[in-house]
N, C-alpha and C positions, 0 to 999 in steps of 0.2 A: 976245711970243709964244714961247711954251716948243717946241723942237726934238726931234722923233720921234727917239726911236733910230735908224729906217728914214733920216732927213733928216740923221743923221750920218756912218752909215755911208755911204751916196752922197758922202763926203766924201774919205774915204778911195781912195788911187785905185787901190792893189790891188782893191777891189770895182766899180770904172768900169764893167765892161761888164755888171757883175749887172744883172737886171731890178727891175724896181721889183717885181712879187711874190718875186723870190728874198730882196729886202732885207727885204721884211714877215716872209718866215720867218727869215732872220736875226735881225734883230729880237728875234723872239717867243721866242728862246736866249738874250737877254744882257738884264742891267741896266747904265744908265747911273749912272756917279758923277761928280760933281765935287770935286776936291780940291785942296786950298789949295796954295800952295807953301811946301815943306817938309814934307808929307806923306809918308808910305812904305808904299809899293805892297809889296814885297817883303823880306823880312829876312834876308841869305844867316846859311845854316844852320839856317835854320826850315823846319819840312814843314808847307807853305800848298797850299790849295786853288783856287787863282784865277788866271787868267792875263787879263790885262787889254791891247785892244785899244785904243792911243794913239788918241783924236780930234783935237783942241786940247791945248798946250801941251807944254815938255820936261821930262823927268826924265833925271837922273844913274846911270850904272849903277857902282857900285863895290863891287871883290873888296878887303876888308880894308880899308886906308885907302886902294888905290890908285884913280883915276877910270879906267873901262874904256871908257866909250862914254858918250853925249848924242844920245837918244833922242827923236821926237818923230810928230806925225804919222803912221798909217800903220804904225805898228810896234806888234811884239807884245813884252810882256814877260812873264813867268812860266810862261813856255809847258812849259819841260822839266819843272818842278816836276806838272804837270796832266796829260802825256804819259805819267810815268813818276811816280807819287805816292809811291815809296820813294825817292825820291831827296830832299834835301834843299835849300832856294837855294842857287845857286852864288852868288848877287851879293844884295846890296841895291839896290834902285829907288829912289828919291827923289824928289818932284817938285820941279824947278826955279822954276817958276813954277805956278800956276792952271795944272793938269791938265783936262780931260774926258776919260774913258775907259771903252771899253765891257767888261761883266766877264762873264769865261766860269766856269762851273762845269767841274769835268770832264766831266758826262753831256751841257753845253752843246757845251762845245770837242768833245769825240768827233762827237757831230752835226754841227757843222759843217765837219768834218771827213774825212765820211763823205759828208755830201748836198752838200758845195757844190766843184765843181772850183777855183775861188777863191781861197777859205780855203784848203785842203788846199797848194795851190800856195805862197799866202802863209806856212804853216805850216813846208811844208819846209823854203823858203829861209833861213825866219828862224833854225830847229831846225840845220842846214847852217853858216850863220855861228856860232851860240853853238859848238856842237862845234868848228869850227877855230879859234875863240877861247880855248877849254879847253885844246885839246891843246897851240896855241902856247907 
């Protein structure tokens, strides 16, 4: 039996206390992908339009050759890229293993970003760690 977007994101436990109608309008914002491992979400120094909300499995985040983080569940990637579209990747993504992960568009991410106290919550924090990860 194939899994609703809605029956993913209830997965995710930044979104635990959402309602099951909040999850259908989330939902009705993103596509789901599944992707192989060895796949790449993200290419630092490309201007990419998509920030992708981890379901199932990890991906690799690396600046240059260096590994910066190991990613998984629950986390957001590509998010500064979508927030801010003149900016460029700071990192590359990779998937580790077999990814699922839900994909924002910008006009997607800004709505839910706007309508869901949640998201915006999940947003900052993640937006919050990649900046003191920059500066460090």
């Amino acid at each position: 039996m194939a899994r609703t977007t809605e029956h993913l994101l209830r997965s995710v436990p930044a979104l635990a206390d959402c309602s099951p109608r909040e999850l259908r309008r989330m939902a009705a914002l993103m596509d789901v992908v599944s992707l192989r491992s060895g796949a790449t979400l993200t290419s630092e120094g490309e201007f990419e339009n998509q920030a992708f909300l981890l379901v199932e499995g990890q991906v690799a985040v690396t600046v240059g050759e260096d590994l910066v983080a190991v990613l998984g569940p629950g986390e957001l990637v590509g998010e500064l890229g979508v927030i801010d579209r003149r900016l460029p990747r700071t990192a590359t993504v990779t998937a580790m293993t077999p990814v699922t992960a839900c994909v924002l568009t910008p006009r997607g991410f800004d709505s839910l970003r706007r309508g869901f106290p949640a998201v915006a919550a999940l947003v900052d924090r993640t937006v919050a760690a990649r900046q003191e990860r920059l500066a460090g």
